[in-house]
N, C-alpha and C positions, 0 to 999 in steps of 0.2 A: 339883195335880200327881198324877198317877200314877205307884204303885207297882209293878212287874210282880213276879206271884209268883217266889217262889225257891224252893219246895219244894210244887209244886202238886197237891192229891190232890181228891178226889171225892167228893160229898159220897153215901150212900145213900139212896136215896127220893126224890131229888131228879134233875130231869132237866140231867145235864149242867153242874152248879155246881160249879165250882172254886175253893178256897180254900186258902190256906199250912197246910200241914199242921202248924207250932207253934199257929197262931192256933186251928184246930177241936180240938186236942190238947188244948188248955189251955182250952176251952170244956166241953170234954166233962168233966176234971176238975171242973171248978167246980160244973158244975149236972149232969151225963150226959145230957142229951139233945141231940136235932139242932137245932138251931137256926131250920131251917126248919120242920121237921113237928112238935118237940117230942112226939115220938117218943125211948124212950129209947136211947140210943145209947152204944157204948165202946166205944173204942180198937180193941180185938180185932177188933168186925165192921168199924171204919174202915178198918181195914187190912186186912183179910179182902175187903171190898168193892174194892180200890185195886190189888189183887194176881192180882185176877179177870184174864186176858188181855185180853180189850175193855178194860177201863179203865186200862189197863197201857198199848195203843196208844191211846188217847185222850189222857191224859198225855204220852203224849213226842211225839205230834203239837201240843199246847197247849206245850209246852218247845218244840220249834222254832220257833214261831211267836214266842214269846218271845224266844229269839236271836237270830232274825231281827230281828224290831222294833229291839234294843239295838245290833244294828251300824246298821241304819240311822240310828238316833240318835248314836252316833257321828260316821257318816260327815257327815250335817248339819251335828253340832260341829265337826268339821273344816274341813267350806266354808264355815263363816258363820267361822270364825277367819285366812281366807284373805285 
């Protein structure tokens, strides 16, 4: 089963990979690097990176598309409980 993110940020150096901003937060605490590039990475430039205006609209274009998906899952829940 799939999760949809709840708080979806961007990852730097990385083309277009989004993940829960708790899960890469507490990645970076742990080890400080990217997890893709292991390249070192912290909080600061993650969000420095995530605050840039393009990935600001990247972000909330991937949130809609996300609310999208959840009502249409709903709505399915609804007719399959018809």
């Amino acid at each position: 089963m799939y999760t949809p993110l709840k708080q979806p940020v961007l990852i730097p150096d990385v083309k277009d990979v989004f993940v829960n901003k708790e899960t890469i937060e507490q990645y970076i605490m742990t080890d400080g690097l990217n997890p893709f590039t292991k390249e070192k990475l912290t909080i600061v430039k993650l969000n420095e990176f995530n605050n840039r205006e393009d990935n600001k609209e990247k972000i909330k274009r991937l949130i809609s598309k996300i609310e999208n998906w959840k009502s249409l899952q709903k709505n399915k829940q609804k007719e399959n409980h018809k």
